[in-house]
C-alpha positions in Angstrom: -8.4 6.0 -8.3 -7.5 5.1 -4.4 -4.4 3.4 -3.4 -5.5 0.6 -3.0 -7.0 -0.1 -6.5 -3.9 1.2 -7.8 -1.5 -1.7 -6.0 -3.6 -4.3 -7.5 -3.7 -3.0 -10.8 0.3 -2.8 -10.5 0.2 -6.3 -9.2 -2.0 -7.4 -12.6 0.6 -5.5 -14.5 3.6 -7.2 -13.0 2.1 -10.7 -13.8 1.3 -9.5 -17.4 5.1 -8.9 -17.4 6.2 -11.8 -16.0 4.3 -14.0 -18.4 4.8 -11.4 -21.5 5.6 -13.7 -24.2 7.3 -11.2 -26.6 9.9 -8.1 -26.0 6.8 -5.4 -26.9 4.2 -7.2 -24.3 7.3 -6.7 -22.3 7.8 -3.1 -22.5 4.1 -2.4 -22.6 4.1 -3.6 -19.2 7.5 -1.9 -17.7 5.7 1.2 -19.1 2.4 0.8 -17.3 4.0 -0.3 -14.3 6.3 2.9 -14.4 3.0 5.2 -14.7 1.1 3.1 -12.0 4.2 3.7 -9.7 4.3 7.2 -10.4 0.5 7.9 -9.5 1.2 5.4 -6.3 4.3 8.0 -5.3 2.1 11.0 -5.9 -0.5 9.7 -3.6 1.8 9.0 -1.1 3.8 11.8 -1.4 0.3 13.7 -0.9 -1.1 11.9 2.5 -0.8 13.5 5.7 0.6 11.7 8.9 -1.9 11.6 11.5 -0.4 11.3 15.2 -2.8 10.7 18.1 -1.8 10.7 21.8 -3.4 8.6 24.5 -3.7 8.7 28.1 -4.2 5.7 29.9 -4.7 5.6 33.8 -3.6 2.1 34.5 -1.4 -0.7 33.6 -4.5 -3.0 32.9 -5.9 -0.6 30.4 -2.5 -0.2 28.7 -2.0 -3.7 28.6 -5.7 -3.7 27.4 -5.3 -1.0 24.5 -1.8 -2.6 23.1 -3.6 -6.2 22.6 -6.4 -4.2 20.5 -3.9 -2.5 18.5 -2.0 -6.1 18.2 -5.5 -7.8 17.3 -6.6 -4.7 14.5 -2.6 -4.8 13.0 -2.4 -8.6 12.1 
């Protein structure tokens, strides 16, 4: 299962325990949330940092490549 399944399963499982109506629904849902955390930590723990580098010539294409990464990271 990929990340990103995996944080909205945990976000399913964190309602379920904020609406749990009895201790057990409770605890059923602290211990799925534990296990979904767990698998989350592994995958992170297993990803690998990617740095790139770029050379720009100019101030206008600088200018230029920030407002793209602005644009793509909001």
């Amino acid at each position: 299962m990929d990340e990103r399944k995996l944080i909205e399963k945990l976000r399913r499982i964190e309602a379920l325990h904020a609406g749990a109506a009895t201790s057990g629904e409770r605890v059923a849902a602290a211990n799925a949330r534990d296990r979904v955390r767990e698998r989350l930590r592994i995958l992170g723990s297993r990803a690998v940092a990617v740095e790139y580098r770029f050379s720009l010539a100019d101030m206008w294409s600088k200018k230029l490549f920030l407002g793209l990464l602005q644009k793509i990271r909001s």
